[in-house]
C-alpha positions in Angstrom: -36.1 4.8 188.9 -37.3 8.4 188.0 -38.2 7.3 184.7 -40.4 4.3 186.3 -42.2 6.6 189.0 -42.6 9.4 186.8 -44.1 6.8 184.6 -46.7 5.1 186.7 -47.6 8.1 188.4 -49.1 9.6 185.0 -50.3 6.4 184.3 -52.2 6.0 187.7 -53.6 9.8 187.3 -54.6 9.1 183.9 -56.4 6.1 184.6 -59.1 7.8 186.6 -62.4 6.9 184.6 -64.0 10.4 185.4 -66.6 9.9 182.6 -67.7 6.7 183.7 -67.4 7.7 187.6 -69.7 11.0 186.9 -72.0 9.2 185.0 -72.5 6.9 188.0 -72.7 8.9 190.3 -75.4 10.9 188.3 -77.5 7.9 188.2 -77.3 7.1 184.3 -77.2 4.5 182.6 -73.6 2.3 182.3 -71.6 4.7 179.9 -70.0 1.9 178.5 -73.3 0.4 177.3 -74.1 3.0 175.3 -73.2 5.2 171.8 -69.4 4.5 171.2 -68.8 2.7 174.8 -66.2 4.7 175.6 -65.7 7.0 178.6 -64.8 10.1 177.2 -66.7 13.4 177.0 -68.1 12.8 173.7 -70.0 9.9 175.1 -70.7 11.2 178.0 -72.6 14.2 176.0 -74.7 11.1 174.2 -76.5 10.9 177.7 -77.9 14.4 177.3 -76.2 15.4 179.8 -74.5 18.5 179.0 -73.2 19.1 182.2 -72.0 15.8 182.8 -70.2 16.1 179.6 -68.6 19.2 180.3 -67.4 17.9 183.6 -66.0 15.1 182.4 -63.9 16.9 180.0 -62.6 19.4 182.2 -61.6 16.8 184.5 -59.8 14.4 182.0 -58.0 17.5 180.6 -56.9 18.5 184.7 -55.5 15.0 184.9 -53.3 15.5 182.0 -51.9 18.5 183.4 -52.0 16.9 187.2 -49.5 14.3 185.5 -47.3 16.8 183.6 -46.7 18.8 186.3 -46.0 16.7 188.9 -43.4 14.7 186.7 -41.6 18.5 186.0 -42.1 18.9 189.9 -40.6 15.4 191.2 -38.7 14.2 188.2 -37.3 16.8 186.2 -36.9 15.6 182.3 -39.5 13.2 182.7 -42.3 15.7 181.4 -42.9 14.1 177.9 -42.6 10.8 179.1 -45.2 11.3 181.9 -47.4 12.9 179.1 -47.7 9.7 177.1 -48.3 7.6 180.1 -51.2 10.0 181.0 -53.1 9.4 177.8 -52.1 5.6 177.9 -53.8 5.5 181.1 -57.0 7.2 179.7 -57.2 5.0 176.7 -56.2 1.9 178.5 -57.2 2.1 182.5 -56.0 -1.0 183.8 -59.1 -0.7 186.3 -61.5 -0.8 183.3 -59.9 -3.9 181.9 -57.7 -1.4 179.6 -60.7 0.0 177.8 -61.0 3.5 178.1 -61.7 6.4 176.0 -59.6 8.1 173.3 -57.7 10.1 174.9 -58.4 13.7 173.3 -59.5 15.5 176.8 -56.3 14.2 178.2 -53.9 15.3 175.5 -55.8 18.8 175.5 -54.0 18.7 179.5 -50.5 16.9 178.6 -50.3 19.9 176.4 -51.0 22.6 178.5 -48.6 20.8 181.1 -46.0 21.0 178.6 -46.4 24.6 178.0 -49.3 27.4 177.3 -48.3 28.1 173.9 -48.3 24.3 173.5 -51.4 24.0 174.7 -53.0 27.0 173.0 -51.9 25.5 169.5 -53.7 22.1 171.2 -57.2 24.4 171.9 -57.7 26.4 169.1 -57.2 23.7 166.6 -59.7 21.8 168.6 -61.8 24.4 169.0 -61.3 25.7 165.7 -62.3 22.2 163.6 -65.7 21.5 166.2 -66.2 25.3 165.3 -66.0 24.5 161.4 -67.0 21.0 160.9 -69.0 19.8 164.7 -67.2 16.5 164.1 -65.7 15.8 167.8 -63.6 13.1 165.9 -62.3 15.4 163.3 -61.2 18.3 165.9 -59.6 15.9 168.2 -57.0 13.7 165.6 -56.4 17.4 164.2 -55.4 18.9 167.5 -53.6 15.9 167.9 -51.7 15.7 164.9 -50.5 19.4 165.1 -48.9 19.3 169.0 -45.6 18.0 167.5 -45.5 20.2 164.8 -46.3 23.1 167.6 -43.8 22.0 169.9 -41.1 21.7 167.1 -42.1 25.1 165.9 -41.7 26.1 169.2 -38.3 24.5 169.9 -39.3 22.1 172.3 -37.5 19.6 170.0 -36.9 16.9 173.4 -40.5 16.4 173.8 -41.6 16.1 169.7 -41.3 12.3 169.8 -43.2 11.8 173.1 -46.3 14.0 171.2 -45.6 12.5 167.7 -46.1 8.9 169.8 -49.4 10.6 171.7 -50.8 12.0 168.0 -50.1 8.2 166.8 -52.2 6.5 169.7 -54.7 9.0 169.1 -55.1 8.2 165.5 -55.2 4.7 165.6 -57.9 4.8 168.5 -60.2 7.0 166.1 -59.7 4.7 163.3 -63.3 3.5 163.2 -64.2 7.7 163.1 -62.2 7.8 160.3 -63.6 4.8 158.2 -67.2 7.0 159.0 -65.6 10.4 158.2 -64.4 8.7 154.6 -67.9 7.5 154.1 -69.6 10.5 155.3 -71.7 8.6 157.9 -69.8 10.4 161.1 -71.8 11.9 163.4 -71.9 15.7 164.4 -72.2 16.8 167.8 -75.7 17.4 169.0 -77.2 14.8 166.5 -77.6 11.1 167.9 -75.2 8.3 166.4 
């Protein structure tokens, strides 16, 4: 039973559409009908709206966390677990007719949840790639793809196929970005695409 309430707990928390629920609220036009569709940060920032955007990630990532946390608080062992149902209910929000965004926000949270020094290898190879290349797409699946090598690095070896299964998700939901990334034609943040 811990494993199922732990589960749709995160799942619930992750399901908030904050993107889409700020963007209403702000008056804009429906996020989903615009730029990628999707109700992340990155197409929130494709209204112009920087603060919006910023929101909206901050808010996706705290959700993440939220979930973590209270799966280590209520249901001890159920942390990495409650981590991939938090990004499954980002990318899938059953209220949204399970489409959602990619889940990168979210995962940036799960991460932190899981640890700082988990997190910190999450943020500054985000942070690190949008530095180098602006590519949202690029910094994302790279962040992504090193949290289980971090956490095995680290010796968190119980929770390495939990992120390994959250880097997977993440990669398959950016494969259009990286069909555009091969061909060059992936836009950069602050250009219009």
């Amino acid at each position: 039973m811990n494993w199922f309430a732990a589960f749709l707990i995160a799942y619930v928390l992750g399901s908030i559409p904050f993107g889409l629920l700020l963007t209403r609220l702000a008056g804009t036009e429906d996020l989903r009908s615009i730029g990628s569709g999707n109700i992340g940060a990155t197409n929130v920032l494709r209204t112009g709206r920087k603060g919006l955007a910023a929101a909206t990630l901050l808010l996706d990532l705290i959700k993440g966390l939220a979930a973590v946390w209270a799966a280590g608080h209520f249901f001890a062992g159920t942390e990495g677990l409650a981590a991939l149902a938090a990004v499954i209910g980002h990318c899938f929000p059953v209220w949204l007719k399970f489409r959602g965004g990619k889940g990168v926000a979210t995962t940036a949270g799960i991460a932190f949840g899981l640890g700082w020094p988990i997190g910190l290898a999450y943020a500054l190879v985000w942070l690190g790639m949008l530095a180098l290349t602006r590519i949202s797409s690029l910094a994302g699946i790279s962040a992504a793809v090193v949290l289980p090598l971090a956490a095995s690095a680290l010796g968190r070896i119980a929770i390495v196929p939990w992120l390994a299964a959250i880097a997977a998700l993440v990669v398959f939901l950016h494969r259009a970005n990286i069909a555009r990334l091969r061909n060059g034609t992936e836009p950069r943040v602050g250009k219009r695409g």
